[in-house]
C-alpha positions as CSV (number, residue, x, y, z in Angstrom):
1,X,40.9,22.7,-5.4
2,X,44.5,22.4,-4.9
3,X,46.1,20.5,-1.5
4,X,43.4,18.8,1.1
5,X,41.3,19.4,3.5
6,X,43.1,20.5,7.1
7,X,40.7,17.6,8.8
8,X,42.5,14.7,7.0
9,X,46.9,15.9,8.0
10,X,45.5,16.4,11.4
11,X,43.7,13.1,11.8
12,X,45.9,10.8,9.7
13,X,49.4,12.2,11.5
14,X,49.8,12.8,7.6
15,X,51.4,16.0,6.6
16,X,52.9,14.7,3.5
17,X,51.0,16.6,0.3
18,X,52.2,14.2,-2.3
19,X,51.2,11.4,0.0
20,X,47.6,12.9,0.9
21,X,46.9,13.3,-2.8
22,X,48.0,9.9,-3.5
23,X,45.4,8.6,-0.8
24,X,42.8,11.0,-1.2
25,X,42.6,11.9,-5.0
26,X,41.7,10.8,-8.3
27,X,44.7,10.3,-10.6
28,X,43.3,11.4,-13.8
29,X,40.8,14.3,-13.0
30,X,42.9,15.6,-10.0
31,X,39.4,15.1,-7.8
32,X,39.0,13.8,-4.3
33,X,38.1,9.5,-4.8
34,X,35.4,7.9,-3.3
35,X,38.0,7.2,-0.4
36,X,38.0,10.9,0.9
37,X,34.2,10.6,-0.3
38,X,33.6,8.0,2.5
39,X,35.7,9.2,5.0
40,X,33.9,12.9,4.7
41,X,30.1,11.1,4.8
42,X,31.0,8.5,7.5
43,X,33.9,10.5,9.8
44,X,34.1,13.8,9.5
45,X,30.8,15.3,8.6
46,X,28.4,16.5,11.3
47,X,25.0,14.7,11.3
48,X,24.1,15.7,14.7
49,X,20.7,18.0,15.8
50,X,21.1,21.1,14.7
51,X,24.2,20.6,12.8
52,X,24.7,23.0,9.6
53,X,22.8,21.9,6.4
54,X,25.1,19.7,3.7
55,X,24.1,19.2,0.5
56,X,24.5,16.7,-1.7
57,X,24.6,16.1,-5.6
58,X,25.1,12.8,-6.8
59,X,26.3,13.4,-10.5
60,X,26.1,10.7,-14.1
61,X,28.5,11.6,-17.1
62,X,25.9,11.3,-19.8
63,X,26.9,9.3,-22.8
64,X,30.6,7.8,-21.7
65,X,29.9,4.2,-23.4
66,X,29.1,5.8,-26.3
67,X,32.6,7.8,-26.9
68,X,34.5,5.1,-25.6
69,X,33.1,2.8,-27.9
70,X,32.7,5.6,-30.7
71,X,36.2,7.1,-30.2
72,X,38.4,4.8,-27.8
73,X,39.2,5.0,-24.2
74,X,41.9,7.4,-24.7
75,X,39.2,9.8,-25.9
76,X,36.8,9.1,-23.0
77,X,39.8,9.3,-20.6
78,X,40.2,13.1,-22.2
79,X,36.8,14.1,-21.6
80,X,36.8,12.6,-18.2
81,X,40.2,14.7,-17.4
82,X,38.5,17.8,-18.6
83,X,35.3,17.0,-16.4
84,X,37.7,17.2,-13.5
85,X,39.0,20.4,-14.6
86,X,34.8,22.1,-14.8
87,X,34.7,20.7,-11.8
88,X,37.7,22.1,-10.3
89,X,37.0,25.5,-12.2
90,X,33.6,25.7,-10.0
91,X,34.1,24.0,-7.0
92,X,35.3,26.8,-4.2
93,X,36.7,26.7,-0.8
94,X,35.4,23.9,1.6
95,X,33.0,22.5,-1.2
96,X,34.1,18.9,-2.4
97,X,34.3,17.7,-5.8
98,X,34.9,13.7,-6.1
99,X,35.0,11.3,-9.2
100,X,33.0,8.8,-7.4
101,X,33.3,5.8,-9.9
102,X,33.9,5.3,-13.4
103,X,31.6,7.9,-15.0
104,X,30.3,8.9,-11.5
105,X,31.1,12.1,-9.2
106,X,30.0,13.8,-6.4
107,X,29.8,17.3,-5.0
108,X,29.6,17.2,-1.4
109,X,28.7,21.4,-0.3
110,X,29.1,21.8,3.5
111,X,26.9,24.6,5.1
112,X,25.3,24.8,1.3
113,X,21.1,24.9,1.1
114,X,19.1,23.4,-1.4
115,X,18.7,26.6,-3.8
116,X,22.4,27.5,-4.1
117,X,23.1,23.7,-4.5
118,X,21.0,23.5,-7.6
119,X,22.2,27.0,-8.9
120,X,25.6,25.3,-8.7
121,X,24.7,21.7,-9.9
122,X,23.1,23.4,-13.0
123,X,26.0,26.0,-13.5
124,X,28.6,22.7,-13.9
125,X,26.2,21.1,-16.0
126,X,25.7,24.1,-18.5
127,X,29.8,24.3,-18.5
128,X,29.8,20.7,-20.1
129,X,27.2,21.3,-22.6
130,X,29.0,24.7,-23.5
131,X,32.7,23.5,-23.3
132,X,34.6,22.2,-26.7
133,X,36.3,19.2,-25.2
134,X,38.6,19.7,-27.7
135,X,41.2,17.3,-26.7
136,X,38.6,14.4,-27.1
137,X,38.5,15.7,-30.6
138,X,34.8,14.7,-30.4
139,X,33.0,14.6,-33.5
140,X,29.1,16.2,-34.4
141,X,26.2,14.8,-32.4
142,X,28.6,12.9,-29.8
143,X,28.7,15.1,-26.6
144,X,28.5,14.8,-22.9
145,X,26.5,16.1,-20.4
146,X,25.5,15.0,-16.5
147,X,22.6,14.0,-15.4
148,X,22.4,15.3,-11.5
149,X,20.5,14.7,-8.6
150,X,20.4,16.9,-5.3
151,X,19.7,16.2,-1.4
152,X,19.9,18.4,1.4
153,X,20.4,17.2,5.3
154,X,18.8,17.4,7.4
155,X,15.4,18.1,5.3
156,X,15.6,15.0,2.9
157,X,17.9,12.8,5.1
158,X,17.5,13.8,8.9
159,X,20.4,11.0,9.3
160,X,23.0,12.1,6.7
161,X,25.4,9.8,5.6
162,X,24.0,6.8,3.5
163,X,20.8,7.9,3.3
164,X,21.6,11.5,2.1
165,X,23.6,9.9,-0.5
166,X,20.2,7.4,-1.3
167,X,18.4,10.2,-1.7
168,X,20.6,11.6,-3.9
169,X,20.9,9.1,-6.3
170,X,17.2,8.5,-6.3
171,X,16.7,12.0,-7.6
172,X,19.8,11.3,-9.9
173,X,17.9,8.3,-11.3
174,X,15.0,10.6,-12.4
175,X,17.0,12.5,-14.1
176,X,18.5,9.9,-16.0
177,X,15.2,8.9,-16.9
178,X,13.2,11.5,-18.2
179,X,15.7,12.8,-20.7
180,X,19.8,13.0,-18.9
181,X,21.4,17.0,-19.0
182,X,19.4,18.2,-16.4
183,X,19.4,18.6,-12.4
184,X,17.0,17.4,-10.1
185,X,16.1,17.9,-6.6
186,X,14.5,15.9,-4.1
187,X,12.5,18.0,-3.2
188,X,10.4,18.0,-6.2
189,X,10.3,14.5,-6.0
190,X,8.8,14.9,-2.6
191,X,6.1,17.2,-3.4
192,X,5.5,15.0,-6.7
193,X,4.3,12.3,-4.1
194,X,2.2,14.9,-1.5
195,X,-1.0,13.3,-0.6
196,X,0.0,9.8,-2.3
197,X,-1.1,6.7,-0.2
198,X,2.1,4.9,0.9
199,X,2.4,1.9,-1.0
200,X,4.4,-1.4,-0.4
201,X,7.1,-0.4,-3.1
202,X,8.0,2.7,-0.2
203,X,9.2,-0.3,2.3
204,X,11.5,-1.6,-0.1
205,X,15.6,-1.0,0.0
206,X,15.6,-0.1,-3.3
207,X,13.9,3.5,-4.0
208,X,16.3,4.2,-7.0
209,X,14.4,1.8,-9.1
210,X,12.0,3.3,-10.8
211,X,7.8,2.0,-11.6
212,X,8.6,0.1,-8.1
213,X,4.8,0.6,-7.3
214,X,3.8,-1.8,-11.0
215,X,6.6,-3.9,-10.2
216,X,5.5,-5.2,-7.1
217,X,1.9,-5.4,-8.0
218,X,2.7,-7.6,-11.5
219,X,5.4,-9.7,-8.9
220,X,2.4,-10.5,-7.0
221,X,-0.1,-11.3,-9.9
222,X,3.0,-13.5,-10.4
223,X,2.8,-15.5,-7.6
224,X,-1.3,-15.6,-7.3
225,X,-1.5,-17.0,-10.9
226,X,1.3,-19.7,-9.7
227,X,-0.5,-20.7,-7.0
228,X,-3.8,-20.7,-8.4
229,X,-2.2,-23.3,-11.0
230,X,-1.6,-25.1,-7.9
231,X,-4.9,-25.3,-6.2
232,X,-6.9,-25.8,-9.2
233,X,-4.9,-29.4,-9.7
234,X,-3.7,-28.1,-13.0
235,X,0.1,-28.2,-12.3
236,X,2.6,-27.5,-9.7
237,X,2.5,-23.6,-9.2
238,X,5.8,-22.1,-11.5
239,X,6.6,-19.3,-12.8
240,X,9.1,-17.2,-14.6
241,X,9.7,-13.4,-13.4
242,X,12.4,-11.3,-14.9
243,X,14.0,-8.0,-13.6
244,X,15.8,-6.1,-16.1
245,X,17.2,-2.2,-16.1
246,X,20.8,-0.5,-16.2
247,X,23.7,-1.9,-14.2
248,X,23.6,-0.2,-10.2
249,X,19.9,0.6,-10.5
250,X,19.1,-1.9,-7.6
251,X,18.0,-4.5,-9.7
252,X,19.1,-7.1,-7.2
253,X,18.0,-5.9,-4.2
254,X,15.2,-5.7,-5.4
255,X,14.8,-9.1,-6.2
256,X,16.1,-10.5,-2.9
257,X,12.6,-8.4,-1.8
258,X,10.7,-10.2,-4.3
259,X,12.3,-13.8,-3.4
260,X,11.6,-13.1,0.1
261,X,7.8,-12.4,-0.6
262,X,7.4,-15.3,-3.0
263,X,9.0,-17.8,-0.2
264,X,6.6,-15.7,2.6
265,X,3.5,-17.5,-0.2
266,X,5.3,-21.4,0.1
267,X,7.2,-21.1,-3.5
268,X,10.4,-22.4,-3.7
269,X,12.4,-18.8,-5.1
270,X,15.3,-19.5,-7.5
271,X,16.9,-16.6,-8.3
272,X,19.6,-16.2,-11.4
273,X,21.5,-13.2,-13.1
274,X,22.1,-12.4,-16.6
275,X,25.4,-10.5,-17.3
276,X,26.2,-9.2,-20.9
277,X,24.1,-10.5,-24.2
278,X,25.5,-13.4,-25.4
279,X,24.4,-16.1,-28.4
280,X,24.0,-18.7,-25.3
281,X,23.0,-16.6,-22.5
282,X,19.3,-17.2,-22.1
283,X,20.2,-21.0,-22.3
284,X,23.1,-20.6,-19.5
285,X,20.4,-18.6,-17.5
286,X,17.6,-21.4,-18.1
287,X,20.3,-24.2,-16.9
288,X,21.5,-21.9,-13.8
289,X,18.0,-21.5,-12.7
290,X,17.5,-25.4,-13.5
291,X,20.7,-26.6,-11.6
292,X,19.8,-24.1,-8.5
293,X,16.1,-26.2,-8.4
294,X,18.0,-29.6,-8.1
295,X,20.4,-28.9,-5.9
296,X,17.7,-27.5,-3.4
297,X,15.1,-30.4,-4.3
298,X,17.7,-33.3,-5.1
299,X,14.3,-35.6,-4.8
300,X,13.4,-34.0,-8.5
301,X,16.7,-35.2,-10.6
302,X,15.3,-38.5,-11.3
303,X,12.0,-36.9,-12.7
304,X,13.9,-34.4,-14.8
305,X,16.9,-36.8,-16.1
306,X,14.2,-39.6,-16.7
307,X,12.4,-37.2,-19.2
308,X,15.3,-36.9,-21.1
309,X,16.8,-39.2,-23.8
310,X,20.4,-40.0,-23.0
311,X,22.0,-38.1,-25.8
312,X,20.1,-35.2,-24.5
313,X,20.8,-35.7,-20.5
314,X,24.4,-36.3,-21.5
315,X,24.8,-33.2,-23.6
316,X,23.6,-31.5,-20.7
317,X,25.7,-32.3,-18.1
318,X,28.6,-29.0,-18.8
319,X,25.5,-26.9,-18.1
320,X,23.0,-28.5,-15.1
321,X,25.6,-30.7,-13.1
322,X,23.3,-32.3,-11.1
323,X,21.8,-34.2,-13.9
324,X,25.0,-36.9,-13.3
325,X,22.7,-38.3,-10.4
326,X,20.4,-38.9,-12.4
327,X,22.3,-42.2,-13.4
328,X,22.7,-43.1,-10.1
329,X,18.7,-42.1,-8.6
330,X,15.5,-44.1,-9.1
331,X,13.5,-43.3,-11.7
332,X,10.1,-42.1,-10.8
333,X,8.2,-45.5,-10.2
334,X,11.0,-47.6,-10.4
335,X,13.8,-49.3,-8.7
336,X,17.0,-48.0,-8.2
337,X,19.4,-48.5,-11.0
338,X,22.4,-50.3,-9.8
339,X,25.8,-48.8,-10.5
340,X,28.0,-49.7,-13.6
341,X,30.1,-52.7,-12.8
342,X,32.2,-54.7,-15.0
343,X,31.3,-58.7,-15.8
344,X,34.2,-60.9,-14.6
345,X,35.7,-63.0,-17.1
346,X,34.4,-66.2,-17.1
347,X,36.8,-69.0,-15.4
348,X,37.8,-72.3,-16.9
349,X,36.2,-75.3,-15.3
350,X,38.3,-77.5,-13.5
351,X,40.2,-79.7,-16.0
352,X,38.0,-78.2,-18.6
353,X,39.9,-77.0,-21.6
């Protein structure tokens, strides 16, 4: 896959190798980036009626985290680098080979159907699991592999571009989870789902994430039992709903869906992330949620910093900010409490002592 593609000199006024590579290319694998991969999908390709079939494969380097925590970057940067090279050993012609991210890549097959696109996923899978990767000097047990997942346009994305590459990664996502180091296609995803009833998972911007269809029925169970709380004079409805799942599996798009339904219901939705495990992280995601509630109902810090003893509220304040009013609010049934003032010094009476 040496030089570039003729498309990109003659529309960039660019005839400068070194400089197209430096644009266009992955410094470590020698691959095109997700630059020229988003230039191809949104510029140059042809998603017009009738236009030739492209194929897709959206690809995952299996087990990445575990060398590079294993064996050092260094060593993951070597069997990234020889990833490249399989890559470039298979990829022929006008057929694109991209590291799209980190420990993601592409292969983007112009005028390619769905059979030889899978014949060629699978042949660059097998090269992984057969080559040595000798420079990583990996050890026994640790090995890569790709997980892949293939689309065709027009038949699984009539519109090309972003949805193709949706498509894609939904099949890449099955793959990933039933079992990585193998290839699947959309198409037997498709037929998987013949003769299923639509449901309201389908509507949803976020197909990648899998058991969408349980999700949103226990979501909803969510919100009945919170409201039932409600109507039954037991308590003001509340409840506690948690998304979890691997980083870029639509885990938050998902739950802008889910905080749109529960506000479509009359619940207030408060929605909070968790990043990496920490000792205090459920307790900084308790007081994120709990300073995202006051700041949309202020009329609730009295209630909240009354219940608390003033060791308590005070210790509080570096995590839920908005408990500071507190001091300055009513307290539920009470009068406001005046601010802090300093008593004057008393004054001598006139020719007092």
């Amino acid at each position: 896959m040496s030089g570039v593609p003729s498309f990109l000199s003659e529309s960039d006024r660019l005839t400068d190798p070194e400089l197209l590579a430096l644009v266009f290319k992955d410094d470590l694998t020698g691959l095109y980036n997700r630059r020229f991969f988003a230039r191809f999908m949104k510029q140059e390709a042809d998603w017009g009626p009738g236009a030739a079939p492209v194929a897709l494969a959206m690809i995952d380097l299996d087990n990445l985290k575990k060398i590079n925590d294993r064996l050092g970057h260094l060593a993951g940067d070597a069997v990234i680098k020889r990833i490249g090279g399989i890559f470039n050993e298979h990829a022929r012609g006008e057929q694109f080979a991209i590291r799209y991210a980190g420990d993601e890549f592409a292969l983007i097959l112009p005028g390619v159907g769905r059979a030889e696109a899978i014949a060629l996923a699978d042949k660059v899978r097998q090269a992984v699991v057969d080559d040595p990767f000798g420079e990583a000097g990996l050890p026994e047990g640790l090995r890569p592999s790709l997980s892949v997942g293939v689309a065709l346009f027009p038949d699984d994305a009539p519109a090309g571009g972003d949805d193709l590459t949706e498509a894609a990664d939904r099949a890449l996502y099955v793959s990933k989870r039933t079992g990585k180091n193998k290839v699947t296609s959309v198409h037997e995803l498709d037929a998987s789902k013949a003769g299923a009833q639509p449901t309201v998972a389908d509507a949803l911007p976020a197909p990648a994430l899998a058991g969408g269809e349980g999700l949103v029925a226990a979501f909803e169970a969510a919100c009945a039992a919170a409201a039932a709380s409600a109507t039954s004079g037991r308590a003001a409805p509340c409840g506690v709903f948690a998304l979890a799942g691997e980083r870029g599996r639509g885990k938050t798009r998902w739950a802008a869906e889910l905080a749109a339904r529960a506000a479509k219901r009359g619940l207030l939705p408060l929605v909070e992330g968790a990043g990496e495990v920490s000792r205090d992280a459920p307790l900084r995601l308790v007081a994120g949620l709990v300073s995202a509630l006051l700041e949309r109902r202020p009329e609730l810090v009295p209630a909240v910093g009354g219940a608390l003893a003033p060791a308590a509220r005070s210790a509080l304040r570096s995590l839920v900010p908005g408990l500071g009013a507190s001091d300055r609010l009513p307290r539920p049934g009470g009068p406001a409490r005046p601010p802090a003032t300093r008593t004057p010094p008393r004054q001598p009476r006139p020719g007092g002592p």
